[in-house]
Each structure stands twice: as structure tokens, then as C-alpha cells.
C-alpha positions as CSV (number, residue, x, y, z in Angstrom):
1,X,-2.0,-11.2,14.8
2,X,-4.0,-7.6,16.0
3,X,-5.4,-5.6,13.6
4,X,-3.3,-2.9,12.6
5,X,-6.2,-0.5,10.0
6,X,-9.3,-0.1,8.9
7,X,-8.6,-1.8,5.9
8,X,-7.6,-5.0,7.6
9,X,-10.6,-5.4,9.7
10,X,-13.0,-4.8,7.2
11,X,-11.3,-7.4,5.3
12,X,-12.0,-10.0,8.0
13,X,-15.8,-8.8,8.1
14,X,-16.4,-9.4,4.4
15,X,-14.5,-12.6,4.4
16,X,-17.1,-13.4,7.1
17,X,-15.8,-12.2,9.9
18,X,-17.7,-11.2,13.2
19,X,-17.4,-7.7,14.4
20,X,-18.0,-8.9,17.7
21,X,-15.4,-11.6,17.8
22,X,-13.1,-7.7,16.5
23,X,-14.0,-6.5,19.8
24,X,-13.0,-9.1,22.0
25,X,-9.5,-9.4,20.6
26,X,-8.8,-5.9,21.5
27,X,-10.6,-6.3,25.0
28,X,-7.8,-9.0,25.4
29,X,-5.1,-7.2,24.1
30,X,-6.0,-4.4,26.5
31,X,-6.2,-6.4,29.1
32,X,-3.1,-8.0,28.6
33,X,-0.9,-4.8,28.1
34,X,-2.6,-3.0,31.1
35,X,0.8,-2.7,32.6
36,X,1.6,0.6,29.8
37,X,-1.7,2.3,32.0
38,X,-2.9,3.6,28.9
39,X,-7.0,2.9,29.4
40,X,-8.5,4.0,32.3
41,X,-11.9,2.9,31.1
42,X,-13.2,0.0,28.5
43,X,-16.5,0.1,28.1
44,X,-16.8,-3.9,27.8
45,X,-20.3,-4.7,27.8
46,X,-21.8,-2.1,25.7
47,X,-19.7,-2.2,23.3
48,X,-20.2,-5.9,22.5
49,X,-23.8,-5.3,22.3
50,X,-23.2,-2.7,19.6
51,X,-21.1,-5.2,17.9
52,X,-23.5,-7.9,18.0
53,X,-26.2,-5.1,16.2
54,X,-23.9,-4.9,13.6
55,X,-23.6,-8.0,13.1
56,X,-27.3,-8.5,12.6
57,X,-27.1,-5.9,10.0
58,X,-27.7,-6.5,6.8
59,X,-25.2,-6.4,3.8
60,X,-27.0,-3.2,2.3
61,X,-27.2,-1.4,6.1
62,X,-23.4,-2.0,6.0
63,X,-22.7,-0.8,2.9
64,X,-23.8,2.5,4.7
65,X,-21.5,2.8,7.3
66,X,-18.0,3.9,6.0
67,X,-16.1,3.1,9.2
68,X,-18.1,-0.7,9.7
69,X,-15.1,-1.9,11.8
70,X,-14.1,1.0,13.4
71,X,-13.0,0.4,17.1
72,X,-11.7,3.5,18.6
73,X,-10.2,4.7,21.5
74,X,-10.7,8.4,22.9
75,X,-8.8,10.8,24.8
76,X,-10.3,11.8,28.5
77,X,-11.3,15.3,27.8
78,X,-13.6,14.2,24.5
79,X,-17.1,14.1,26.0
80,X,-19.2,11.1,25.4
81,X,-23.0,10.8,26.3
82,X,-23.0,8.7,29.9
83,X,-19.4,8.5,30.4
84,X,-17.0,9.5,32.8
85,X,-14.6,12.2,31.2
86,X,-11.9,13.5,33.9
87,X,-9.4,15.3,31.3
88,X,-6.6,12.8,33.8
89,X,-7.4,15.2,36.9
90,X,-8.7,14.8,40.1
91,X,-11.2,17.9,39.6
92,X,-13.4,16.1,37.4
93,X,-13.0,12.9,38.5
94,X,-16.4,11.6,39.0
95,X,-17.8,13.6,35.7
96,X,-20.0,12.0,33.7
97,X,-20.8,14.2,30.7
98,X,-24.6,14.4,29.5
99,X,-23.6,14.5,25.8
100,X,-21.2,13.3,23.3
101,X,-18.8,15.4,21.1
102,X,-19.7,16.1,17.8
103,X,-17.2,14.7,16.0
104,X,-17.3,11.6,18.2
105,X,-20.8,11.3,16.9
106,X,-20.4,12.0,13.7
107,X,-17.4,8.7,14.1
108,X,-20.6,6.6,15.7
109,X,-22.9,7.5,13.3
110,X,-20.5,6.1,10.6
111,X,-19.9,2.6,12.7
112,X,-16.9,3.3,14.7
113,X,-17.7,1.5,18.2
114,X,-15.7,2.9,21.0
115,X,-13.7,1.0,23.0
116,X,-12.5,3.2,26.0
117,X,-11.0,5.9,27.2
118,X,-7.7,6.4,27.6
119,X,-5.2,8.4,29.9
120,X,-3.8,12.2,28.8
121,X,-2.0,14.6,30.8
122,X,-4.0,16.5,33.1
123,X,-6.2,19.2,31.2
124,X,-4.2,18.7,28.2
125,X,-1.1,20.0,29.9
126,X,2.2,18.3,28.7
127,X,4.5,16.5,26.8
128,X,5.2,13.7,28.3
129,X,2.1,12.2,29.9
130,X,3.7,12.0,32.6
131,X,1.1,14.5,34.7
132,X,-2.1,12.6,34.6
133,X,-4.0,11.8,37.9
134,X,-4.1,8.6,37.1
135,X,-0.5,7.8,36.6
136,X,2.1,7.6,33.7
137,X,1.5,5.5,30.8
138,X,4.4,4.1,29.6
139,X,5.4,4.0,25.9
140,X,5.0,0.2,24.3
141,X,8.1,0.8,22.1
142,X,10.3,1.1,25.2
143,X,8.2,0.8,28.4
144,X,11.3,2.6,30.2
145,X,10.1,6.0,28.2
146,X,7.4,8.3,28.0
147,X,5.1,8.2,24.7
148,X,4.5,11.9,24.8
149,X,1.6,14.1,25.5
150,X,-0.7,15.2,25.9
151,X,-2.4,12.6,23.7
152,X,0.2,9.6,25.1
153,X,-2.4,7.4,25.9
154,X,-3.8,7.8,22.6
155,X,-1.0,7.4,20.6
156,X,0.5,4.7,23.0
157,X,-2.7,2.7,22.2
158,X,-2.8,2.6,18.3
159,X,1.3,1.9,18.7
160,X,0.1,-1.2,21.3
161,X,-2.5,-2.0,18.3
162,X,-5.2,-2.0,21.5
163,X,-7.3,-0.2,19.0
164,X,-7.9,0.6,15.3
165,X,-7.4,4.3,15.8
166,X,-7.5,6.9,18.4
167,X,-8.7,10.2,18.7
168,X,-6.5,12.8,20.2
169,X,-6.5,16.5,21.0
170,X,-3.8,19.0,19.5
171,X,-3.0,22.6,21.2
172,X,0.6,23.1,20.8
173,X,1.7,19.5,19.1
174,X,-0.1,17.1,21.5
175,X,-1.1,14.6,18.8
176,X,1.6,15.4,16.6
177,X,4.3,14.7,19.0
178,X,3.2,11.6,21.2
179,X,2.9,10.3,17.5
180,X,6.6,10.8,16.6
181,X,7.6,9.3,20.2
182,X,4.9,6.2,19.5
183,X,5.7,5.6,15.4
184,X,2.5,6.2,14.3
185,X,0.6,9.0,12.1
186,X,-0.8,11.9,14.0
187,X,-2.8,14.9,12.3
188,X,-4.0,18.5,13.6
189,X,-6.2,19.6,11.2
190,X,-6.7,23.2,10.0
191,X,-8.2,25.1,13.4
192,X,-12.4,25.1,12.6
193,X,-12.0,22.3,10.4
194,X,-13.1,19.9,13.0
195,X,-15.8,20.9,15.4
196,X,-14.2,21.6,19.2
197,X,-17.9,21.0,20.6
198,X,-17.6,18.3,23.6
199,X,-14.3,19.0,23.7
200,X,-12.8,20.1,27.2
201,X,-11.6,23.4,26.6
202,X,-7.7,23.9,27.0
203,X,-6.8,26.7,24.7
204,X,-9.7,27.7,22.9
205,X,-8.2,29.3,19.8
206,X,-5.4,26.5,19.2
207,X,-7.5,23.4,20.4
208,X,-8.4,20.7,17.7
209,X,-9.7,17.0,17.4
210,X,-7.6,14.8,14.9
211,X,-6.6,10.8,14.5
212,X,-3.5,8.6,15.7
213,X,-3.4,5.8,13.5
214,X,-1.1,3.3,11.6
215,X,-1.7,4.7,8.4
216,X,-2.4,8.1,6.5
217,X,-5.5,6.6,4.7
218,X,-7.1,5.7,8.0
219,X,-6.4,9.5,9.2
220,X,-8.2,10.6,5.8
221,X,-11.2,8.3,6.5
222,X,-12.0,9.4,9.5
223,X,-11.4,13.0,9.1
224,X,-13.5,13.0,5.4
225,X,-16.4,12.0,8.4
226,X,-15.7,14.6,11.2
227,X,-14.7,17.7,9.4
228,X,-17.6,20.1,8.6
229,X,-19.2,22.9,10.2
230,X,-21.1,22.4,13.0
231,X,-23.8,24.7,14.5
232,X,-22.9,24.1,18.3
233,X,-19.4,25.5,17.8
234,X,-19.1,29.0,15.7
235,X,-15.4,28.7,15.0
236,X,-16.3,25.6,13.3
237,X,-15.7,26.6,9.0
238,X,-18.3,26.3,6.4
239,X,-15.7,23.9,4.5
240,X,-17.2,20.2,3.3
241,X,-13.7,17.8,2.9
242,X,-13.4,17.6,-0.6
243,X,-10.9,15.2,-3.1
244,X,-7.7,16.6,-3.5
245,X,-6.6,18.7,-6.5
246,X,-3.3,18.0,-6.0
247,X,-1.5,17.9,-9.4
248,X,0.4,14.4,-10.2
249,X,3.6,15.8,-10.5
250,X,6.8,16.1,-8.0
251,X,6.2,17.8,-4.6
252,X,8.1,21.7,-3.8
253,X,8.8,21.4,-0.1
254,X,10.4,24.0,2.1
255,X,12.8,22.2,5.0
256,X,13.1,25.3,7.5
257,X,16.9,26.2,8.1
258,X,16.7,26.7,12.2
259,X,15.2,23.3,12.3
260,X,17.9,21.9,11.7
261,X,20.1,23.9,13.6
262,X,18.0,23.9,16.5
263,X,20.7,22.8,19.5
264,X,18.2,20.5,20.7
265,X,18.1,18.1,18.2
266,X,19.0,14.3,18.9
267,X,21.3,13.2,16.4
268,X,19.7,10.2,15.9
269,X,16.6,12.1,15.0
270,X,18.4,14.6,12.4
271,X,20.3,11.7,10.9
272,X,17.2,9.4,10.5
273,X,15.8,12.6,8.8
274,X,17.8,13.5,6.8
275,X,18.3,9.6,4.9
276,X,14.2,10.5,4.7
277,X,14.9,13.7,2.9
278,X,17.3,12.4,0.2
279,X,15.0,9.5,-0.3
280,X,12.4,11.8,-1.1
281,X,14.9,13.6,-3.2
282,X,15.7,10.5,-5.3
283,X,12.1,10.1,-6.0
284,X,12.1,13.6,-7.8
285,X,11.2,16.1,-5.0
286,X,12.4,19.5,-4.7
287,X,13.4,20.4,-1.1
288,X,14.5,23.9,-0.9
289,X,16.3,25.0,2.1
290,X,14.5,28.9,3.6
291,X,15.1,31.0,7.0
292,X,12.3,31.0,9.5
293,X,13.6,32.9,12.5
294,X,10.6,33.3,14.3
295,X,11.0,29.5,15.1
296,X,13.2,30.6,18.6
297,X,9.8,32.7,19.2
298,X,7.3,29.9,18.8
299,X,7.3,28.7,22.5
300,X,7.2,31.7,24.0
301,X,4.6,33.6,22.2
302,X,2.8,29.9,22.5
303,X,2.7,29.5,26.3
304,X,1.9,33.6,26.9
305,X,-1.2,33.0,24.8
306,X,-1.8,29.1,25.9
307,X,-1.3,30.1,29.4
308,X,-3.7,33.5,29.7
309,X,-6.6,30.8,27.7
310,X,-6.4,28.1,29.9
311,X,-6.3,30.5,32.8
312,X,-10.1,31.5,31.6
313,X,-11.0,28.5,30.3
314,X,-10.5,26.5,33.9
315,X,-11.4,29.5,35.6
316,X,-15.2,27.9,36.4
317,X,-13.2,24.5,38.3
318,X,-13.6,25.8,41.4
319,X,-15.3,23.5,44.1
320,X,-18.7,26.1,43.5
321,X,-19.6,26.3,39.6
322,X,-17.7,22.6,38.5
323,X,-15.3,20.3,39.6
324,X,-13.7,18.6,43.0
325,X,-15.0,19.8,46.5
326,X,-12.6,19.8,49.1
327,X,-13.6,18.1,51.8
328,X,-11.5,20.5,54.1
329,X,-13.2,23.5,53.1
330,X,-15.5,25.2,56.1
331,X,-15.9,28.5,54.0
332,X,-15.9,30.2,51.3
333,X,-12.7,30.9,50.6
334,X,-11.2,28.0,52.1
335,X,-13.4,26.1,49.0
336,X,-12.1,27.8,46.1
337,X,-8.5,27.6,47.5
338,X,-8.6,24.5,49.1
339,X,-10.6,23.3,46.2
340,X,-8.4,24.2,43.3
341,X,-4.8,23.4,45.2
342,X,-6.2,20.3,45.7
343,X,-8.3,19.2,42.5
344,X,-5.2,20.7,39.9
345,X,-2.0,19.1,39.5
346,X,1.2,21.0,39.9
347,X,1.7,21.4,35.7
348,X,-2.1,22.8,35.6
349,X,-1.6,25.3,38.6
350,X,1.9,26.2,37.3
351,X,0.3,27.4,33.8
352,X,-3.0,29.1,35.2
353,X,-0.8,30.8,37.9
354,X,1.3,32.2,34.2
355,X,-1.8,33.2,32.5
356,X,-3.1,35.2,35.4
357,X,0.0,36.5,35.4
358,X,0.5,37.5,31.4
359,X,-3.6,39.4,31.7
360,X,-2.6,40.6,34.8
361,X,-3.4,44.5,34.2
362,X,0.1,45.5,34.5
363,X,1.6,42.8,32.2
364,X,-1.3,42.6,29.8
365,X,0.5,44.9,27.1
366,X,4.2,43.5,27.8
367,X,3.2,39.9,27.2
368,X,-0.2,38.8,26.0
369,X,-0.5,42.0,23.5
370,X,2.9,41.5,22.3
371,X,2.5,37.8,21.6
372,X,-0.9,38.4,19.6
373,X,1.3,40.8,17.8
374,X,4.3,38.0,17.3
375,X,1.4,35.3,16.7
376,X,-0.3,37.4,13.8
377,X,3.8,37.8,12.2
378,X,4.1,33.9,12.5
379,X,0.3,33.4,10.8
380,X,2.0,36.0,7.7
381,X,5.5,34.3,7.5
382,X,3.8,31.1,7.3
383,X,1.7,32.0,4.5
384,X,4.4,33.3,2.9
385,X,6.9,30.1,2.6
386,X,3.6,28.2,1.5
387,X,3.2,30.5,-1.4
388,X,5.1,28.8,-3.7
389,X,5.5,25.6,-2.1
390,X,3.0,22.4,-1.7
391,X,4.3,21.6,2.3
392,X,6.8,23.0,4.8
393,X,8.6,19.7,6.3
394,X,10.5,19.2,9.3
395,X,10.8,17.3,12.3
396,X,7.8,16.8,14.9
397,X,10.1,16.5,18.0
398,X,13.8,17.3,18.0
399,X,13.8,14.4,20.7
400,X,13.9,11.2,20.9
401,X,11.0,9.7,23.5
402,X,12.9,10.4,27.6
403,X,13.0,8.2,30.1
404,X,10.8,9.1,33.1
405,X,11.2,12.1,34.9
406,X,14.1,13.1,32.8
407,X,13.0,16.7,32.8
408,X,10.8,16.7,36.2
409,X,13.3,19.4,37.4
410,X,13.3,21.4,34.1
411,X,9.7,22.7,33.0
412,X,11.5,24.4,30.4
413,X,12.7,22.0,28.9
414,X,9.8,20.2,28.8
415,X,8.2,23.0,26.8
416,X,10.8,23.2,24.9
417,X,9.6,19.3,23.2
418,X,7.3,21.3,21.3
419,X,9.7,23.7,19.6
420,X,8.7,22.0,15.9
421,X,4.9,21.5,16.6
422,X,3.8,25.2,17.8
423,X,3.9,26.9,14.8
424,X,0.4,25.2,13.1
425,X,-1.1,26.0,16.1
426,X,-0.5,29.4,16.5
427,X,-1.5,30.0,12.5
428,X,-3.8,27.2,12.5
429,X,-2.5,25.0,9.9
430,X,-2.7,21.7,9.3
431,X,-0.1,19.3,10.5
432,X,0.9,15.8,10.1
433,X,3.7,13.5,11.7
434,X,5.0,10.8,9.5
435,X,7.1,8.0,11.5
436,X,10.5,7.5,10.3
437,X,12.5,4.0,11.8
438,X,15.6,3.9,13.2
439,X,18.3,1.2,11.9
440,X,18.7,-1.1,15.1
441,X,16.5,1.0,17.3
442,X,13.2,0.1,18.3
443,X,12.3,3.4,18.5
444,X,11.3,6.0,15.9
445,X,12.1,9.7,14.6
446,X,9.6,11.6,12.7
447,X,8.8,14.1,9.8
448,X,6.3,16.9,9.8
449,X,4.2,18.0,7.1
450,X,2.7,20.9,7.0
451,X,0.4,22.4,4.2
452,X,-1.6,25.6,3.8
453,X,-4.2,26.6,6.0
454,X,-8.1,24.6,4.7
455,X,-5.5,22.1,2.3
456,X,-6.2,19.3,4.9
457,X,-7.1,17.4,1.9
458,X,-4.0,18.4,0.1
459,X,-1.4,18.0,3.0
460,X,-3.0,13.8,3.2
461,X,-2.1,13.5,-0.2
462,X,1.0,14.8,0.1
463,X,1.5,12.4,2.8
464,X,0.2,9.7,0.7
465,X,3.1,10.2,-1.4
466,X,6.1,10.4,0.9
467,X,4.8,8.1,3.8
């Protein structure tokens, strides 16, 4: 049988175990379910050699590393010392980064032991991972179906038990989301909560680090070791993690109306639910039923804003400064151009081509000023539902995981997968997905949690209780 936590691994080491003997039954696993094209890199040999070290540890050196046992995966646009990271495009392709993120580190420092990297959509851009460079990785519930993005190749990998846990990245819902479509836990955690340094910059005032994993105490573990502030990145928060104050009494939670009216949902996923929300009921829960309507807003103030960063942000890929070279190019502006339509996707060049667009000086008031308006009303109407409530819950996805290329003619719709997850983005709260099972179905629906912003410790608690 794989390992499926933390728990169970270190388990096997203090029964006498050897960490090394760990490693190589993922290795074959991996090697095995290479068909899901979810790793596009193990890093084999090294990371035997760091297993055998810690095996020659002794029992008090181990006592001092929380996460002895550890072996995690990481998405390609997480930087780590002497590694290729290609964020699943041809423009970085052959990048090997020069130093390791820091809260990878602080995850090494602890004992995690990395096992690869694994495939994403390109720059972070989608919902389906169906727009990496390297291919499609297929979802191991179904292999007929996407596992969601952008983090699909993380989430696909702790749902393939090809690793302990994952790290993923979250702009607009991509951990949360790939989670629900996988059955596993995903969490964004409160923006600055987790340091973005040596992480490739998508949208710089939504991006965030978090954990895929089979469990809500593995998330806690490892984000207890990677939240803090961190010099290197100044919208990291001055905010040690901290035990949660949480009284022992029955949860308030506010289920947003719209949710469940959205026309979008599968019924599948509002059934499945819904038999979560009575359960929680029966076990003396309070779930009070309140209007949101800036949920139809979400996904459009989202991409303006998304868009116009990630327009800056991969400004500098340009066959010059960073990045892919065209061969074809014989001057200078045949490199940028032929460099960039070359080295980007379609998805990447669709969105950079919108955030020009949106800062464009004669569009910059109608659309990017007027979202940072709509995005500061969200923030407020957010804080107000949590003001008397522990957790706003409802779905992560109103869909069920697609087959592929489902929606390859619709880029709408495709945005429209992350109608539910937005929202802690643009007010940067903290967000969890719960898995929920489906009677008969091998795959799963999903409930979202979502707590007040800096309650990170609050909103696992919570989940504790209603996982």
C-alpha cells in the first residue's frame, strides 16, 4: 500500500523503517503512473542521497526535524537551487534557477526531501492543465478528464499518492480547484502569509504558495513551517502561525445564496453538497443562508486585474532580458516578436494581449480603475459576512472535472471554472477545499471554507471539524 500522510510515514520510520526504502516506493509509483504526465522531472539520485543522510541521523537530530518523512512534489514555477523551473512553457525551458524559494527552504530545512517537479499550466494560466508545454496531465480518478489547474499536476500527484504532499500556487483558485477535481485538500492562505519569494510571478498581488494533500493536518504542518515574514519579499506579514483560539462550541457559517443558484452548477456537485450541509447541520452547526451579488462580478473584475499583472509581470520574457530566443530572429524586432509568439502559448498571449489592453491609456479608467474600485467593494462585503460568522462555505468548483478539450472553443467558459474560488483572491482570504464523494462515482464534489483574512489558523480548525 502507498503512503497516503505524514502521519503514516513517520509511523513506518519509528517502527524502523528506512526513509530511503520511502523514496523508492514513490520513485516506482511515479514511474509506474507516468502515463497521467504529471512529473516532468524526479530528481532520483539526489534525493536518495538525502534520504540515506537521514537515515544516518540520529534519534535526537530527528526529533528536530518536524517534517522527517516529508517527500514532496513542487509545482514548475517554485524555484529551487540547481533545478530546471519552466512554469510548463517553452520560454523558460532550459531555466535553471540559482536559488530556492523561501518557503521551499524553510519545507527542507524541516526534512521534507523533494521528489520532482511536476507539470502546471503554462505561467499559471488555467483551469484545466490542459495548456502546459509539456502536455496534458490527465486526472488519476478518471484519466479521460482533466484534474484542473493551474496546480493539476500537483493535485493529480497527491491524488496518485506519488507523493506525501505537493506544493501548489493559488491566483484565482489554482490550488483550490484542481483539489476539488482531484479529492484532495487544497489551501490558499491569507495573501503575505506565505512568502511569494522564488515564486514565478503571475499576478503579484493575488499570487500565493499553499499545500495539496490527503489530509487537513498535513496542510497545517506544513504551513505552521512556511508562514512567516520573510525579508526578500515585503508583502510578506509580520504574523508568526499561532494555535487556534477557536472556541469549542458549534461553528456559524454563512452558505452564499448565488452560489447555489449559479446556472453553472452540476447537479451532482450541488446535491453531493448539499447531503454535506445537513450533515454538518445534524452535528449542531448553524448555516445561515446571506446574498452576495458581487459573486456574478468576481470573474470579471478578476481577469481585468489578473490580466493587466501578468501583462507586467512577463513583460521582461522577451528573447533579450529572459527567456526563449528565436532562432528565426535576424533583428531586433523580429526577436521580441518572433521570440514571444513563439516562446508563449496561445492561453499566455491571449491574457497579456487583455492586460495591455485593460492599461492601455484609453481603457485604463473604464476597466482596470473600475475593477480596483469593484475589488476594494468585494474586500468590504467580505469582511462584512465574516463579522459575525466563523467561515463562509460554498463550493470550490460548480463543475464536475471535463473531459479534454471540452471547452477548447470557449475561453469563457473556461474562466468561468473559477466563479467560486476568485473571491479570496481578490480580498486575500484564506481558502480551503474539502473533498466531498460521490455515491457510485469515482469522482468527487467539494466544499469551500473560507475564514477571515490572518485566521489561517482558525479556518484549519474549522476544517478539522467538518472534514
Amino acid at each position: 500500500m502507498p503512503f497516503s500522510s505524514l502521519g503514516e510515514v513517520q509511523a513506518h520510520l519509528k517502527a524502523g523503517g528506512q526513509m530511503v526504502d520511502v523514496v523508492d516506493s514513490f520513485l516506482e509509483r511515479i514511474q509506474a503512473k507516468s502515463h497521467l504526465n504529471i512529473f516532468l522531472e524526479t530528481f532520483d539520485a539526489e534525493l536518495r542521497i538525502q534520504a540515506q543522510a537521514q537515515d544516518k541521523l540520529s534519534d535526537e537530530q530527528k526529533a528536530k526535524l518536524p517534517l522527517l518523512g516529508l517527500v514532496l512534489a513542487i509545482k514548475d514555477n517554485i524555484a529551487y537551487k540547481g533545478h530546471t523551473m519552466s512554469a510548463g512553457s517553452r520560454m523558460l525551458q532550459n531555466y535553471r534557477s540559482v536559488y530556492t524559494a523561501t518557503a521551499l527552504q524553510r519545507l527542507i530545512d524541516a526534512g521534507a526531501l523533494v521528489v520532482g517537479r511536476v507539470n502546471c499550466d503554462e505561467f499559471a494560466m488555467g483551469s484545466s492543465n490542459e495548456k502546459s508545454y509539456y502536455g496534458p496531465v490527465k486526472n488519476p480518478l478518471d484519466s479521460e478528464r482533466v484534474p484542473g489547474g493551474s496546480s493539476g499536476g500537483s493535485a493529480a500527484a497527491v491524488a496518485a499518492k506519488l507523493c506525501v504532499a505537493a506544493l501548489g500556487t493559488d491566483t484565482g483558485g489554482s490550488i483550490r480547484q484542481p483539489a476539488a477535481f482531484c479529492g484532495v485538500v487544497g489551501m490558499k492562505p491569507t495573501y503575505g502569509r506565505v512568502s511569494r519569494y522564488g515564486l514565478l510571478a503571475y499576478g503579484s498581488s493575488f499570487d500565493q504558495i499553499g499545500p495539496l494533500t490527503q489530509n487537513v493536518e498535513d496542510s497545517e504542518r506544513i504551513l505552521r513551517i512556511m508562514a512567516g515574514n520573510d525579508p526578500e519579499d515585503s508583502s510578506s506579514v509580520e504574523e508568526p502561525w499561532t494555535e487556534s483560539r477557536l472556541a469549542s462550541r458549534p461553528l456559524k457559517l454563512v452558505l452564499l445564496k448565488e452560489a447555489m443558484e449559479f446556472q453553472g452548477i452540476h447537479p451532482k456537485v450541488k446535491s453531493a453538497f448539499e447531503s454535506r450541509l445537513a450533515q454538518w447541520k445534524s452535528q449542531g452547526h448553524s448555516i445561515e443562508v446571506r446574498s452576495f451579488p458581487l459573486l456574478s462580478s468576481l470573474v470579471q473584475t478578476y481577469y481585468v486585474l489578473s490580466t493587466a499583472e501578468a501583462s507586467s509581470n512577463l513583460g521582461r520574457y522577451d528573447g533579450i532580458h529572459y527567456g526563449f530566443r528565436s532562432p528565426d530572429a535576424h533583428d531586433l524586432e523580429s526577436t521580441y516578436r518572433l521570440s514571444r509568439s513563439q516562446g508563449f502559448g496561445a492561453e499566455v498571449k491571449r491574457r497579456i494581449m487583455t492586460g495591455t489592453f485593460v492599461l492601455s491609456s484609453a481603457y485604463f479608467d473604464v476597466y482596470y480603475l473600475q475593477a480596483q474600485r469593484v475589488r476594494r467593494k468585494i474586500r468590504e462585503a467580505t469582511d462584512g459576512l465574516l463579522q459575525d460568522a466563523d467561515a463562509l462555505v460554498l463550493p470550490t468548483s460548480p463543475s464536475l472535472p471535463f473531459v479534454f478539450g471540452e471547452n477548447d472553443a470557449d475561453p469563457v467558459a473556461m474562466y468561468m471554472e473559477d466563479a467560486f474560488t476568485v473571491q479570496a483572491n481578490l480580498a486575500g482570504n484564506p481558502a480551503i477545499s474539502l473533498p466531498i464523494a460521490i455515491e457510485g462515482s469515482p469522482l468527487f464534489a467539494s466544499a469551500q471554507l473560507m475564514t477571515a483574512r490572518g485566521s489561517d489558523e482558525d479556518l484549519l480548525e474549522i476544517s478539522r471539524r467538518l472534514a
